[in-house]
ZAMARMAR-801852 format. One record per residue (C-alpha): residue in three letters; x, y, z. Coordinates in steps of 0.1 Angstrom, whole numbers. Layout:
N
{'ala',{X,Y,Z}}
...
This chain:
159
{'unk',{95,-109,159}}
{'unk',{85,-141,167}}
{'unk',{94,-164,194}}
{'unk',{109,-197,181}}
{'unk',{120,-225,211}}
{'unk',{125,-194,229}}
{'unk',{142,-171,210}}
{'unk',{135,-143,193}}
{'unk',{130,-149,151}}
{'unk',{124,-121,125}}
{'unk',{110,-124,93}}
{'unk',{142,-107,77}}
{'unk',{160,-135,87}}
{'unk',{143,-156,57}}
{'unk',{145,-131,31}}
{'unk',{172,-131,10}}
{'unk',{185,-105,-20}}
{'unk',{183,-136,-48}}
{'unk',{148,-140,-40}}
{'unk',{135,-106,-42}}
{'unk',{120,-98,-74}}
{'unk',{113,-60,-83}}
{'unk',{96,-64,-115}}
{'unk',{71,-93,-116}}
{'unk',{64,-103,-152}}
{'unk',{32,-124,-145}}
{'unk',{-3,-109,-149}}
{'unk',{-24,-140,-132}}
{'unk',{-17,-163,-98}}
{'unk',{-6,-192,-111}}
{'unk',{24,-179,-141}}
{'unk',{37,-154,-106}}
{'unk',{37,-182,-78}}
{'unk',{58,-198,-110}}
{'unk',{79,-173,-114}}
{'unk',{87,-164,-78}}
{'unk',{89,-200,-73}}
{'unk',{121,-194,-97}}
{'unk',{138,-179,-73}}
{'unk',{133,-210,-46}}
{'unk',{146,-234,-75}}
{'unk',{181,-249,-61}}
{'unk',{180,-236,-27}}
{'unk',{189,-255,1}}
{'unk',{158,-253,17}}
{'unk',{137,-264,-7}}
{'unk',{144,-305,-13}}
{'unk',{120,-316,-38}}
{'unk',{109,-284,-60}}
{'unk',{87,-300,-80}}
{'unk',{66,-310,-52}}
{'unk',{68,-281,-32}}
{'unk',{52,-263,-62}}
{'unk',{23,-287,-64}}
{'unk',{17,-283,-26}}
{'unk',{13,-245,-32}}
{'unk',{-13,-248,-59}}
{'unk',{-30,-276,-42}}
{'unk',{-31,-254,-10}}
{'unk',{-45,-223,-35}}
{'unk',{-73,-244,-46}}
{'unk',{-85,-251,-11}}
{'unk',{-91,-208,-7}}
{'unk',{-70,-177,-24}}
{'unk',{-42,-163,-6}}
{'unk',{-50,-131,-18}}
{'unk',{-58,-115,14}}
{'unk',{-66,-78,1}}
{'unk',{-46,-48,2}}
{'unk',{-32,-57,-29}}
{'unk',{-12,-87,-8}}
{'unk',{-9,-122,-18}}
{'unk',{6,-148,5}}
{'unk',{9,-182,-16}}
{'unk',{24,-208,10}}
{'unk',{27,-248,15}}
{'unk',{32,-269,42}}
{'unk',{50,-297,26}}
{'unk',{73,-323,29}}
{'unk',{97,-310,0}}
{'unk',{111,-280,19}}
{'unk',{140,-285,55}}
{'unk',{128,-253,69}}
{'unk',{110,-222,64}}
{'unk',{111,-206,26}}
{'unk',{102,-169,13}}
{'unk',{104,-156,-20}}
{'unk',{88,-121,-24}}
{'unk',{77,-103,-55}}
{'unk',{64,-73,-65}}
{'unk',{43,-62,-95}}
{'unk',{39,-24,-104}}
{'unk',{10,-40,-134}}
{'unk',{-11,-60,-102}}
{'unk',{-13,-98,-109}}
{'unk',{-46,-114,-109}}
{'unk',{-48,-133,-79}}
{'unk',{-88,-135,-69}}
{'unk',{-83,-113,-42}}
{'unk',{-109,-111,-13}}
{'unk',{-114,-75,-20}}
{'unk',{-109,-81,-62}}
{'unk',{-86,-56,-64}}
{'unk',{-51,-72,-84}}
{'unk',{-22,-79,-64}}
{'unk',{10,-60,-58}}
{'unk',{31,-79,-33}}
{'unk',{32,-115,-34}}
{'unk',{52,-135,-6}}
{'unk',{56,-169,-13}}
{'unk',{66,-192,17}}
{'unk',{71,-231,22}}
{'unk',{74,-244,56}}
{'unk',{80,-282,73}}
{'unk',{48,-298,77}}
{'unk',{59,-310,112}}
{'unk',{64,-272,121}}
{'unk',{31,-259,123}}
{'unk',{36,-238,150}}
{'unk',{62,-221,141}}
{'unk',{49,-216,102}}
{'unk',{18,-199,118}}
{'unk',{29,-172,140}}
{'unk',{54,-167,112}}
{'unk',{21,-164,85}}
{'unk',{5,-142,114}}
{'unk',{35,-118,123}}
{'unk',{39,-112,84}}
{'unk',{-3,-111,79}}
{'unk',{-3,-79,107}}
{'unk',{27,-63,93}}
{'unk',{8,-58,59}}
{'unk',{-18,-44,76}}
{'unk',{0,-14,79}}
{'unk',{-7,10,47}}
{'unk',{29,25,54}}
{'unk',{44,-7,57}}
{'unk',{29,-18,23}}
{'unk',{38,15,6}}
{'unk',{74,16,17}}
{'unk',{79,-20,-2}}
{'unk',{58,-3,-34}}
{'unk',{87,28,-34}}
{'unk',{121,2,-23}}
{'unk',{146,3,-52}}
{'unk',{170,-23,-43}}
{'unk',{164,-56,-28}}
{'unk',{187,-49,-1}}
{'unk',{161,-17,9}}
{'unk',{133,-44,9}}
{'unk',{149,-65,36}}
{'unk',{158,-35,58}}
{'unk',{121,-21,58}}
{'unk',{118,-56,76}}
{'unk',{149,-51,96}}
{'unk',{137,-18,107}}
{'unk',{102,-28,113}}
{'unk',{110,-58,136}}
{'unk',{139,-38,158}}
């Protein structure tokens, strides 16, 4: 959980069935941030689409979000998104992400979040960071069948 002007805020509360893909087609970092981008296209969160996707390559190039464990975390503070984002994928063939470890990725959150909510966008970046520390966390996501079982290993988790 994580506290937000006082209250209590749980990653589940961002994730959403429509933009939970299974079965990542992509092989390499930038064709999957595309693809789970898809999923973003149209929301109501995200206001200029376009520019939200340039803000997450341009924050790629500064340093991978590949952070090991077979975990990728593509994100963007931007302008183009009214509050906080997630898409999450998962690939069974590993994307090519330049990991820190070099090992391919598996799961791959992508997030957007208000530049003016920094605070906010980091304990939520943090929270989700220690979760996929946990090797049972990360395997229950590799065995989930549904989308709805993907957002309940969160619900359950953050209880």
């Amino acid at each position: 959980m994580v506290k937000k002007g006082g209250r209590k805020v749980n990653i589940s509360t961002y994730l959403k069935e429509e933009r939970i893909c299974l079965n990542l087609e992509a092989t390499e970092k930038k064709a999957a941030i595309r693809e789970l981008a898809g999923f973003l296209r149209g929301s109501k969160e995200v206001t200029n689409f376009n520019s939200f996707l340039k803000d997450v390559f341009k924050r790629e190039k500064v340093g991978t979000t590949g952070i090991g464990n077979g975990i990728a975390i593509p994100h963007a503070r931007t302008d183009a998104v009214s509050e906080f984002v997630i898409a999450f994928g998962r690939s069974a063939k590993g994307v090519e992400f330049q990991s820190l470890d070099s090992k391919p990725v598996k799961l791959v959150f992508l997030m957007g979040a208000p530049k003016q909510n920094i605070n906010g966008y980091l304990r939520i970046l943090a929270r989700l960071t220690r979760l996929l520390k946990k090797w049972e966390f990360r395997k229950s996501f590799m065995e989930a069948s549904s989308a709805r079982e993907i957002i309940e290993i969160f619900e359950k988790t953050e209880e």
